[in-house]
GUTIFI-988351 format. One record per residue: z, y negated, x negated of N, C-alpha, C in turn. Coordinates in Angstrom, 1 decimal, always signed. Last residue first. Layout:
# residues N
+--------+--------+--------+--------+--------+--------+--------+--------+--------+
|    n_w |    n_v |    n_u |   ca_w |   ca_v |   ca_u |    c_w |    c_v |    c_u |
+--------+--------+--------+--------+--------+--------+--------+--------+--------+
|      Z |      Y |      X |      Z |      Y |      X |      Z |      Y |      X |
...
+--------+--------+--------+--------+--------+--------+--------+--------+--------+
This chain:
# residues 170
+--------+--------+--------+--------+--------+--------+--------+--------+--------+
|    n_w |    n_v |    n_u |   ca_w |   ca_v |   ca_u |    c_w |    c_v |    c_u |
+--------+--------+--------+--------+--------+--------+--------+--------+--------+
|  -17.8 |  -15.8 |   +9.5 |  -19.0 |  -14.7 |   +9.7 |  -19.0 |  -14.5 |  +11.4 |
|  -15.7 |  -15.9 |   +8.0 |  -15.6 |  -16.6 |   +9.1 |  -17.3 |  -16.6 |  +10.0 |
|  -15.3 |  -13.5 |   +6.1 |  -14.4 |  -13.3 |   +6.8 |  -14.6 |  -14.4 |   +8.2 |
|  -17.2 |  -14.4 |   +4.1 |  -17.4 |  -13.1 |   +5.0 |  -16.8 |  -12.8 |   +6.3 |
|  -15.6 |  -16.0 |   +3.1 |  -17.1 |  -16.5 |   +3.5 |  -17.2 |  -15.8 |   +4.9 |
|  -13.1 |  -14.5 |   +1.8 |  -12.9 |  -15.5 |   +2.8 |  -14.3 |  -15.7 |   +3.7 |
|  -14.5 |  -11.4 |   +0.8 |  -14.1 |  -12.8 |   +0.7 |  -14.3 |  -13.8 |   +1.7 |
|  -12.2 |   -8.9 |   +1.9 |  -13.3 |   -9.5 |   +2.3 |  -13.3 |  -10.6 |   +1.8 |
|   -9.8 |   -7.1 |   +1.8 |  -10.4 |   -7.2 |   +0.8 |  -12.1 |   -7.7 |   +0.8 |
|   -8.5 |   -7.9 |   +4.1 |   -7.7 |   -7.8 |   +3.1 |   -9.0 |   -7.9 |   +1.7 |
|  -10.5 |   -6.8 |   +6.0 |  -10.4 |   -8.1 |   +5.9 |   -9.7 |   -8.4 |   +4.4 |
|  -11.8 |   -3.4 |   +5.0 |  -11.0 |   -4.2 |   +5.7 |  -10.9 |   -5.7 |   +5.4 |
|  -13.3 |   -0.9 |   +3.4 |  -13.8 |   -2.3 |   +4.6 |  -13.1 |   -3.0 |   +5.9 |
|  -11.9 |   -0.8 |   +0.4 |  -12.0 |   -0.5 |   +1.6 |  -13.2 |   -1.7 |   +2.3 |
|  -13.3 |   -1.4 |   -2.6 |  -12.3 |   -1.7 |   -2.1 |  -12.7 |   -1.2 |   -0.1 |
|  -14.1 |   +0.0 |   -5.7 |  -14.7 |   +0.3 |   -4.5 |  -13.4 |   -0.1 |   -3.3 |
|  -13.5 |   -2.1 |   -7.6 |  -14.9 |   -1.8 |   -7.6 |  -15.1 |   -0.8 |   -6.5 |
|  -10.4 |   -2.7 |   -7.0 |  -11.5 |   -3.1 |   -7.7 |  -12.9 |   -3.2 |   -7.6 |
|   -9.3 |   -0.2 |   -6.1 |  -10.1 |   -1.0 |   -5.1 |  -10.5 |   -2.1 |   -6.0 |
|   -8.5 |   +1.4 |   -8.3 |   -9.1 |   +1.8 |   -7.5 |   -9.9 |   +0.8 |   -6.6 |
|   -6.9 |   -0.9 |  -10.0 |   -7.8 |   +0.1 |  -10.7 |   -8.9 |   +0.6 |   -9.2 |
|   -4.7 |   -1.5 |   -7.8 |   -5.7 |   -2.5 |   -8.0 |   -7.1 |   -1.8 |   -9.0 |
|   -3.4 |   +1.3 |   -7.7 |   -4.1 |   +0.7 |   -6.3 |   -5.2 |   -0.5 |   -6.8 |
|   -2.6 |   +1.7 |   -9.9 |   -3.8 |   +2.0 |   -9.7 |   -4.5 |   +2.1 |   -8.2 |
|   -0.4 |   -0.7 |   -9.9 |   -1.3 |   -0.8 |  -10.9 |   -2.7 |   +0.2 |  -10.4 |
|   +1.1 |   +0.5 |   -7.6 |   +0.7 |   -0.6 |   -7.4 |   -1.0 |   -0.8 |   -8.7 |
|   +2.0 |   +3.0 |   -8.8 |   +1.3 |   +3.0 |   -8.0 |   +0.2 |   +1.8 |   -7.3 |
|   +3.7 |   +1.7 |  -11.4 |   +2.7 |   +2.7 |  -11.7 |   +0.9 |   +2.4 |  -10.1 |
|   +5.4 |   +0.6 |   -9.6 |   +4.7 |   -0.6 |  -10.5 |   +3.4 |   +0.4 |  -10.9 |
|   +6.8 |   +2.6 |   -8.7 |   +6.0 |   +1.6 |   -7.7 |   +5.3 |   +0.8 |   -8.5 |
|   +7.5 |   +3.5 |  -10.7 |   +7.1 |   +4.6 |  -10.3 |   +6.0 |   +3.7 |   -9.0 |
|   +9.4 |   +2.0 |  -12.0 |   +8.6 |   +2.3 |  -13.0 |   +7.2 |   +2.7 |  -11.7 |
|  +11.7 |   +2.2 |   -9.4 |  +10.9 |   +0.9 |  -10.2 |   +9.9 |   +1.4 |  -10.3 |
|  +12.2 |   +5.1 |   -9.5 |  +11.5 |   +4.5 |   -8.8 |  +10.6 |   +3.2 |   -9.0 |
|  +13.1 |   +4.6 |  -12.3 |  +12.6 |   +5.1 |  -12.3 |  +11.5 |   +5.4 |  -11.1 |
|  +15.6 |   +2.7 |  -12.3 |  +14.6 |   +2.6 |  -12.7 |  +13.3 |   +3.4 |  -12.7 |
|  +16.6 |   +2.8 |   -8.4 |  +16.6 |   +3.5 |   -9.9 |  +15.3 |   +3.1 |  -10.6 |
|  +19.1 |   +1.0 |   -6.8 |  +18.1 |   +1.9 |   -7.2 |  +18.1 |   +2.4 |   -8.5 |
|  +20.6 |   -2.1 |   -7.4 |  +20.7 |   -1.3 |   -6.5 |  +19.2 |   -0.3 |   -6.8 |
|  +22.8 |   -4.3 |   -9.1 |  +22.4 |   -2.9 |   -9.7 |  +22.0 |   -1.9 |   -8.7 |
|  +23.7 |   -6.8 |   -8.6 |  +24.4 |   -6.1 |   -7.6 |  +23.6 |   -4.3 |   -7.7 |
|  +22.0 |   -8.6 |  -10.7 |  +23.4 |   -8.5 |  -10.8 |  +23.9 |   -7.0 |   -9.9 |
|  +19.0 |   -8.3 |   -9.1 |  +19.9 |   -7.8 |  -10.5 |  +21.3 |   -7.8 |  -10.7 |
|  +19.5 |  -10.2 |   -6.6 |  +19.4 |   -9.1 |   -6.4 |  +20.1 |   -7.8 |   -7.7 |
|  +19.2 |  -13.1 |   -7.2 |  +20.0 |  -12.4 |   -6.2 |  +20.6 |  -11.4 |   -6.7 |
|  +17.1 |  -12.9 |   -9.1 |  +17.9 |  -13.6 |   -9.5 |  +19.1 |  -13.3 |   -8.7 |
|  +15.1 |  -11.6 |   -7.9 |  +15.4 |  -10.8 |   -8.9 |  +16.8 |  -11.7 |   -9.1 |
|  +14.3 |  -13.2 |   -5.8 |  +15.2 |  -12.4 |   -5.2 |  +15.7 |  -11.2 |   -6.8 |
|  +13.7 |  -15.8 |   -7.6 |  +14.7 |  -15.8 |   -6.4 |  +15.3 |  -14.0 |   -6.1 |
|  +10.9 |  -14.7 |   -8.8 |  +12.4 |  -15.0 |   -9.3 |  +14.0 |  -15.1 |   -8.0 |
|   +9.5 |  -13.6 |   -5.9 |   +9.9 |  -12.8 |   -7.0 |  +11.2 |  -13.5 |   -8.3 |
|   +9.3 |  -16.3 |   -4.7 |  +10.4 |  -15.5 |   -4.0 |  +10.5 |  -14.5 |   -5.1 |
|   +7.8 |  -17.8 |   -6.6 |   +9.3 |  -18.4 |   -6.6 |  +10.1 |  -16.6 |   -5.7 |
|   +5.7 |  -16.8 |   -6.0 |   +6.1 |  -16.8 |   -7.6 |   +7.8 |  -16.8 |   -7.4 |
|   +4.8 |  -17.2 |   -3.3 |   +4.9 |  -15.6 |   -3.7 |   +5.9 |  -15.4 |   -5.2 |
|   +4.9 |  -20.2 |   -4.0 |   +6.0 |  -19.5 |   -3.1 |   +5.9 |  -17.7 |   -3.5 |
|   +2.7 |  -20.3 |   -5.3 |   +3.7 |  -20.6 |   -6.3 |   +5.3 |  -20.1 |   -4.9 |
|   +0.6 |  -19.6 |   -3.7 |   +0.7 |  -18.2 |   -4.7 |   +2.0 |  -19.1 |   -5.4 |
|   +1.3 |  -21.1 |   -1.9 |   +1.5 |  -20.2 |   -1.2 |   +1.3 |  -19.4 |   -2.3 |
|   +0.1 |  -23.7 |   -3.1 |   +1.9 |  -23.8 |   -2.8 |   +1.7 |  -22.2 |   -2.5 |
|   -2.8 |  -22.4 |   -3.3 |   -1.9 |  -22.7 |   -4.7 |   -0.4 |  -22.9 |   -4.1 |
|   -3.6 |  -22.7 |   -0.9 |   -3.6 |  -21.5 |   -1.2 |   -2.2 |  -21.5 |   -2.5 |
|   -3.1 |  -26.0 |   -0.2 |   -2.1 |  -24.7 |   +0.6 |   -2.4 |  -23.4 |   -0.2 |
|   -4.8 |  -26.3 |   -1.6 |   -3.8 |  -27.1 |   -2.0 |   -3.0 |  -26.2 |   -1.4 |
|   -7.1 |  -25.8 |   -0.9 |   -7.0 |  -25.2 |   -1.8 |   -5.5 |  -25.2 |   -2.1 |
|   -7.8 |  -24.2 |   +2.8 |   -7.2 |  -25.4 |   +1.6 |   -6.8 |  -25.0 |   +0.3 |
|   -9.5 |  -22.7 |   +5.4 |   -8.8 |  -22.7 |   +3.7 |   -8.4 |  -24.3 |   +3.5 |
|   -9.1 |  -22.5 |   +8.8 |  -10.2 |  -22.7 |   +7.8 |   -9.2 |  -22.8 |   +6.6 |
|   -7.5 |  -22.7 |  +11.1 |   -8.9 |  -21.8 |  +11.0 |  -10.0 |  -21.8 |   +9.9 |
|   -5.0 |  -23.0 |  +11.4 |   -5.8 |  -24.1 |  +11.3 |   -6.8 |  -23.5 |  +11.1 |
|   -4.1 |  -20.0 |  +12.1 |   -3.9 |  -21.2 |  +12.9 |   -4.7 |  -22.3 |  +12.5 |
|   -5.1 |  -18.5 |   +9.8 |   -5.2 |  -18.1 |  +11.5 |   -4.9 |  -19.1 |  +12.8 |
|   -4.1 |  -19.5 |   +7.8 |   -6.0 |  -19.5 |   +7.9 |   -5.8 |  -19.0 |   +9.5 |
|   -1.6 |  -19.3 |   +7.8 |   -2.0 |  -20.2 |   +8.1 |   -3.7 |  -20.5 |   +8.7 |
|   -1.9 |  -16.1 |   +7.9 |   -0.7 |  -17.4 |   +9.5 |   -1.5 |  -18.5 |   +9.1 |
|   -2.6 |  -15.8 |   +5.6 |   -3.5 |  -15.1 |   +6.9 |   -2.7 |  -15.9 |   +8.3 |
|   -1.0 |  -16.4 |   +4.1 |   -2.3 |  -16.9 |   +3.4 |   -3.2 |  -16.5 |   +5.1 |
|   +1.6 |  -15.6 |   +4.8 |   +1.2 |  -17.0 |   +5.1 |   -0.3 |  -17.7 |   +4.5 |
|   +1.3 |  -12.6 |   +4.2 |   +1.5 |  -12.6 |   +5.3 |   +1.2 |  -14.8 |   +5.9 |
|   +0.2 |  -12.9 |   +1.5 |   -0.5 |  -12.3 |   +2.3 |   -0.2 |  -12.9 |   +4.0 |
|   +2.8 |  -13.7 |   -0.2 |   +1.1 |  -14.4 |   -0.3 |   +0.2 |  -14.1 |   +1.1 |
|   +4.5 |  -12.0 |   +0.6 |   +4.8 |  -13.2 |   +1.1 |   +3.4 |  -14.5 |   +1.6 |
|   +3.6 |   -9.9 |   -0.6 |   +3.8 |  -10.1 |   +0.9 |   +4.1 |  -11.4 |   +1.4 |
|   +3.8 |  -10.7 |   -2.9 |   +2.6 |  -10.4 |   -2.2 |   +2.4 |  -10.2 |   -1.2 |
|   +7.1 |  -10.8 |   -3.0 |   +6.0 |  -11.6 |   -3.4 |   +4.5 |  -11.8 |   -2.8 |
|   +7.8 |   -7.8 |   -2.2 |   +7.6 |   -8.7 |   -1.3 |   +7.1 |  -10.6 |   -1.5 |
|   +6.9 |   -6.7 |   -4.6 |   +6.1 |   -6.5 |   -3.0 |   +6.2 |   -7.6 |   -1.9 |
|   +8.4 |   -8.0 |   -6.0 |   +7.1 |   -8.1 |   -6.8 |   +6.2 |   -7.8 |   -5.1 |
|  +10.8 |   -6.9 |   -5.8 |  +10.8 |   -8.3 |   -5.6 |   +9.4 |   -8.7 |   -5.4 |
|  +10.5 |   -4.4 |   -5.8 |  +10.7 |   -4.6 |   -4.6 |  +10.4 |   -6.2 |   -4.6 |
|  +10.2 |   -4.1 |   -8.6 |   +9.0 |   -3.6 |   -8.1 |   +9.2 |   -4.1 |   -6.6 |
|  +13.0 |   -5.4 |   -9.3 |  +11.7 |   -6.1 |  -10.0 |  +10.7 |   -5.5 |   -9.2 |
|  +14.7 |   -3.3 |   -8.8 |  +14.5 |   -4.8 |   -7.9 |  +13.4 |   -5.2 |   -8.5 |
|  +13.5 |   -0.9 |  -10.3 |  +13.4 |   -1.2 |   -9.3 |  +13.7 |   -2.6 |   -7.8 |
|  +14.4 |   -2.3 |  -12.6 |  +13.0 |   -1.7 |  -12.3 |  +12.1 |   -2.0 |  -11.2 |
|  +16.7 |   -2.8 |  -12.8 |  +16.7 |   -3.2 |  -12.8 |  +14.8 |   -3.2 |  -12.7 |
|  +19.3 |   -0.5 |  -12.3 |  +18.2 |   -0.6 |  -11.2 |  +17.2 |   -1.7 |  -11.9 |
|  +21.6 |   -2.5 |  -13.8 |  +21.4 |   -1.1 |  -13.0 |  +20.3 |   -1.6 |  -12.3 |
|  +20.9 |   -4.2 |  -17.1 |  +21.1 |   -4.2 |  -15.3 |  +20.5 |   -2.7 |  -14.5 |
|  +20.4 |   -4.2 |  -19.3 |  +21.4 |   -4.5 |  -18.9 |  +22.1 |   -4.6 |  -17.7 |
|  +17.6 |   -3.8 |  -19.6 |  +18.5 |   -2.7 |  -19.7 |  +19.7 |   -2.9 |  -19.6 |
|  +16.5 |   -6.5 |  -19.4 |  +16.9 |   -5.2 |  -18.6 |  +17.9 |   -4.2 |  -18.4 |
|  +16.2 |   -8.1 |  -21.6 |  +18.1 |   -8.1 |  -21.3 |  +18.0 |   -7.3 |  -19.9 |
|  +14.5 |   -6.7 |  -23.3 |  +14.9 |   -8.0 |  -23.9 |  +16.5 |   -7.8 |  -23.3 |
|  +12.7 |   -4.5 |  -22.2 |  +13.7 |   -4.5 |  -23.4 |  +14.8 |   -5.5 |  -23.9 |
|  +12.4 |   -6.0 |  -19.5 |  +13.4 |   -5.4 |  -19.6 |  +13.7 |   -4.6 |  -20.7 |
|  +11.0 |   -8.4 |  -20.0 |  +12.0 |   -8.5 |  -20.1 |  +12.9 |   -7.4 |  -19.9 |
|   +8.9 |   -7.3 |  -20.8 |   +9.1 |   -8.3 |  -22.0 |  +10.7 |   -7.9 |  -21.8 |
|   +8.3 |   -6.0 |  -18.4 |   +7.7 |   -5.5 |  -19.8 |   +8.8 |   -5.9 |  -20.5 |
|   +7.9 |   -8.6 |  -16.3 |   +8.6 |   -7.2 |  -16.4 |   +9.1 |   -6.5 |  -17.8 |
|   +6.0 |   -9.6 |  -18.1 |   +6.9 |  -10.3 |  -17.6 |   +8.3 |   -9.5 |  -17.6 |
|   +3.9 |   -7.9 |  -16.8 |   +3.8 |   -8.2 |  -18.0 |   +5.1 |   -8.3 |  -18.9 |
|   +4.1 |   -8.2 |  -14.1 |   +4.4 |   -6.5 |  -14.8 |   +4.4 |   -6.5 |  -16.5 |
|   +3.6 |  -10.5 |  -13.5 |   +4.9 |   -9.8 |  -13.2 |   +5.0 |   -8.8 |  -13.5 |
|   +0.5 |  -10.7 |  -14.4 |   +2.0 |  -11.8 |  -15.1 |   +3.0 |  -10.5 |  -14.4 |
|   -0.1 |   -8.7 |  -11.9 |   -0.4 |   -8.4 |  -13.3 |   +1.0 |   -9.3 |  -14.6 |
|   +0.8 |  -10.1 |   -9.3 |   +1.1 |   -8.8 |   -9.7 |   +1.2 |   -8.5 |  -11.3 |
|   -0.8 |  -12.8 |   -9.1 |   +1.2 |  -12.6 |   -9.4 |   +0.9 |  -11.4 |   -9.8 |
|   -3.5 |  -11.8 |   -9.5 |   -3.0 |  -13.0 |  -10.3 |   -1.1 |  -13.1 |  -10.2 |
|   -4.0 |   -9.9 |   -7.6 |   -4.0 |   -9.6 |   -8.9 |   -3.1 |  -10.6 |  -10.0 |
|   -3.7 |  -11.2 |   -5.2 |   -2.9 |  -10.8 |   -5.7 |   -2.7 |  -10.2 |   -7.0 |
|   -6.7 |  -12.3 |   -5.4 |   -5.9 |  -12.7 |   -5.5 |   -4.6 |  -12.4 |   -6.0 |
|   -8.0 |   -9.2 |   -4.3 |   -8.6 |   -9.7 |   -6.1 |   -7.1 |  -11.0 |   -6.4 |
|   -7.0 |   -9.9 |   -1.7 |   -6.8 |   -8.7 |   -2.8 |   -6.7 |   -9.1 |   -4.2 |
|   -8.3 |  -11.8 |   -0.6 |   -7.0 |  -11.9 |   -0.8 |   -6.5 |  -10.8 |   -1.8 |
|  -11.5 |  -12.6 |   -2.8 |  -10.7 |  -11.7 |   -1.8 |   -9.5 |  -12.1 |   -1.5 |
|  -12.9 |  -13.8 |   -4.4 |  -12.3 |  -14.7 |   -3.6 |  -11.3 |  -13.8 |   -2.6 |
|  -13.3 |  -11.8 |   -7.1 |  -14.2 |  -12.3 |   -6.6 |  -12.6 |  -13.4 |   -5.4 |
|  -11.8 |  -10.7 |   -9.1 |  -13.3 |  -10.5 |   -9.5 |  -13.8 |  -11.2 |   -8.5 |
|   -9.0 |  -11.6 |  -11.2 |   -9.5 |  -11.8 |   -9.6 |  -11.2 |  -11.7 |  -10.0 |
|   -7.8 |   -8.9 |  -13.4 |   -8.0 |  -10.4 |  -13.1 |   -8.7 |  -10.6 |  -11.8 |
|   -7.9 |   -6.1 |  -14.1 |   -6.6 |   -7.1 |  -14.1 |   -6.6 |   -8.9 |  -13.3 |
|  -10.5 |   -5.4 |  -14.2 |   -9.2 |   -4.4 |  -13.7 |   -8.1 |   -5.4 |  -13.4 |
|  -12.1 |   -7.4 |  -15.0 |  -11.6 |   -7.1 |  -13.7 |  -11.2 |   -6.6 |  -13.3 |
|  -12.2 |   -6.5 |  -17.6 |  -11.4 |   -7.7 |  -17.4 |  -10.8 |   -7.8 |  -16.1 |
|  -13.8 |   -4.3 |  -17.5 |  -12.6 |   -4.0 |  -18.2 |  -11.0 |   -5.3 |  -17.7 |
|  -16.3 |   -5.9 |  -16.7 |  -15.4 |   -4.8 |  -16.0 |  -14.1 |   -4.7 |  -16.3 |
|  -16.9 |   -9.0 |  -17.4 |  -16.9 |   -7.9 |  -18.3 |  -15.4 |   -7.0 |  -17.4 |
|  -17.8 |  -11.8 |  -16.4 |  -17.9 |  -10.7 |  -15.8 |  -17.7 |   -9.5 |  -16.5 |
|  -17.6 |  -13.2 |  -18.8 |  -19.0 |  -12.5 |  -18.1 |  -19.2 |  -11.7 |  -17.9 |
|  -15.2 |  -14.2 |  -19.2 |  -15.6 |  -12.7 |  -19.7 |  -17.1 |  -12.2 |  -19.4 |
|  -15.1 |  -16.0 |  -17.4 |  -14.4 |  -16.4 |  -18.9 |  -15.4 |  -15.2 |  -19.6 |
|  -14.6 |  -14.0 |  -14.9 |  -15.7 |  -15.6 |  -14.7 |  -16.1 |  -15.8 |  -17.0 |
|  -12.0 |  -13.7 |  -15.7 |  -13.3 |  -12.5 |  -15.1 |  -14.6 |  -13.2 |  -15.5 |
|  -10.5 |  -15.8 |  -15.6 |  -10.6 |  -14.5 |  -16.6 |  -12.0 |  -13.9 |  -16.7 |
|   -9.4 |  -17.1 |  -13.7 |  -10.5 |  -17.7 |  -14.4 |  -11.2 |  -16.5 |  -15.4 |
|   -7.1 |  -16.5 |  -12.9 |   -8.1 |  -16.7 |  -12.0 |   -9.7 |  -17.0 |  -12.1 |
|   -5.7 |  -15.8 |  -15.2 |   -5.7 |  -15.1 |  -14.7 |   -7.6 |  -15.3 |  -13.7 |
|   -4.5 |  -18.6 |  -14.7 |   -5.4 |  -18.6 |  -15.8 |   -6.6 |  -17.5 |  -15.2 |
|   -2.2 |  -18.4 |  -13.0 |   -3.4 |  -19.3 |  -12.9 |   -4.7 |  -19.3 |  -13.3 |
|   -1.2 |  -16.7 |  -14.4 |   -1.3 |  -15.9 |  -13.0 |   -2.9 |  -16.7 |  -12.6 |
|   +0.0 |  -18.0 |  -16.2 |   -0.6 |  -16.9 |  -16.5 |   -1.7 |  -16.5 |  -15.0 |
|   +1.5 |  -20.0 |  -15.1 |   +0.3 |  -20.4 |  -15.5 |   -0.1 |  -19.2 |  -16.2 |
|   +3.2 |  -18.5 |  -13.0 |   +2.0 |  -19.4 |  -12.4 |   +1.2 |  -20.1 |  -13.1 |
|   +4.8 |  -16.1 |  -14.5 |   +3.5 |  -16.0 |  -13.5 |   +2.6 |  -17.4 |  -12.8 |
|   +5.6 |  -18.4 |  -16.5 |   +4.8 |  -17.2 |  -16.7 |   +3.6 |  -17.0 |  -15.8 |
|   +7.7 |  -19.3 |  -14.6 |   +6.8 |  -20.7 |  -14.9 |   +5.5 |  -19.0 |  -15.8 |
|   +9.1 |  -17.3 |  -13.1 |   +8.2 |  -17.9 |  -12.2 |   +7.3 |  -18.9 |  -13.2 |
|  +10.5 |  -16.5 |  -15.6 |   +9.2 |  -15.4 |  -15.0 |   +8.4 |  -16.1 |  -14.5 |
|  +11.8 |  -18.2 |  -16.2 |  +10.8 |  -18.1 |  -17.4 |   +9.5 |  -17.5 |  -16.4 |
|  +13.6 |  -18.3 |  -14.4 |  +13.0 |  -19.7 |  -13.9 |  +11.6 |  -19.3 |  -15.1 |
|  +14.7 |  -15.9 |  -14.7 |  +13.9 |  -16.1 |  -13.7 |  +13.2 |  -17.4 |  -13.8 |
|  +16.1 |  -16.7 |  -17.0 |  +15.3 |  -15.5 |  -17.2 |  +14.3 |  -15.7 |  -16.2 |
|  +17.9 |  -18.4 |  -16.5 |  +16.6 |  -18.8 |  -17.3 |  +15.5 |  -17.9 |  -17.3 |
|  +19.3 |  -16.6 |  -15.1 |  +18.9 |  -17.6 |  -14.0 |  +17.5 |  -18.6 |  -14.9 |
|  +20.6 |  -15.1 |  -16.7 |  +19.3 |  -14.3 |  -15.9 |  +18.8 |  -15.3 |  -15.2 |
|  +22.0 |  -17.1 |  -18.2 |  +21.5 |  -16.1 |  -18.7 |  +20.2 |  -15.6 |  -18.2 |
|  +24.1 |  -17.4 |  -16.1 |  +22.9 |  -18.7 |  -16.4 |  +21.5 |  -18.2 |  -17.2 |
|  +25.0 |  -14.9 |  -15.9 |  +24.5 |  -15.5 |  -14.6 |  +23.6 |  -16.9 |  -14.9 |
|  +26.5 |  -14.6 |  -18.2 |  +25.3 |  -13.7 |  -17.9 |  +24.5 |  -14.3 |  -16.8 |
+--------+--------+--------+--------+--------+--------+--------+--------+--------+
């Protein structure tokens, strides 16, 4: 079972980074068609960004927990934890590094959305075997996550988080 879920993960991370990639191009692809921007990056934000792991990983999610989920206690719920601290991961070294060398790279943004990629396989890969929560929490953070990106979409706070970069060296 352990090589089993270890393809499982290595599927998720190669999924989320050329879905995730694509993802980035969507909106642009769609001319700009609303419906697309629920799910895909509408503009340069770190926000709109995280759309690109979040969305693959709930897809991904989906596939796999009729496939060999339901084989694992909690298995929702490490997936909704893994998936946070992915975007956490994005967030907390997309803003360390832009805070230290004071300006973007594309080449660093891209290792830092395939690091967000890798810690969501990684800690599912850990984590599933040892059956901790409930699916239903899972379900219940992926729900909340989903209409956090519906909501700030088209009206996102006025915080940095959801400023594009330009704005942000203003």
């Amino acid at each position: 079972m352990e090589k089993k879920l270890f393809l499982w993960e290595i599927s998720d991370f190669i999924f989320i980074s050329i879905f995730g990639t694509l993802l980035h191009f969507f909106y642009e692809w769609s001319s700009e068609n609303k419906i697309v921007g629920l799910f895909s990056a509408t503009n340069e934000s770190t926000w709109e960004h995280l759309k690109l792991l979040f969305f693959p990983v709930l897809v991904f999610t989906i596939i796999q927990y009729f496939i060999v989920g339901n084989k694992f206690k909690g298995f929702l719920f490490t997936k909704a934890i893994a998936t946070l601290l992915g975007m956490l991961t994005i967030v907390t070294l997309y803003y360390t590094y832009k805070g230290v060398i004071g300006k973007e790279f594309l080449i660093i943004d891209i290792i830092i959305f395939l690091l967000g990629a890798a810690v969501i396989a990684l800690f599912s890969f850990f984590r599933l075997p040892h059956g901790k929560g409930k699916n239903l929490t899972g379900a219940f953070i992926f729900i909340i996550i989903t209409s956090l990106f519906i909501l700030f979409t088209f009206n996102p706070p006025q915080i940095a988080l959801f400023e594009q970069p330009d704005s942000l060296e203003k």
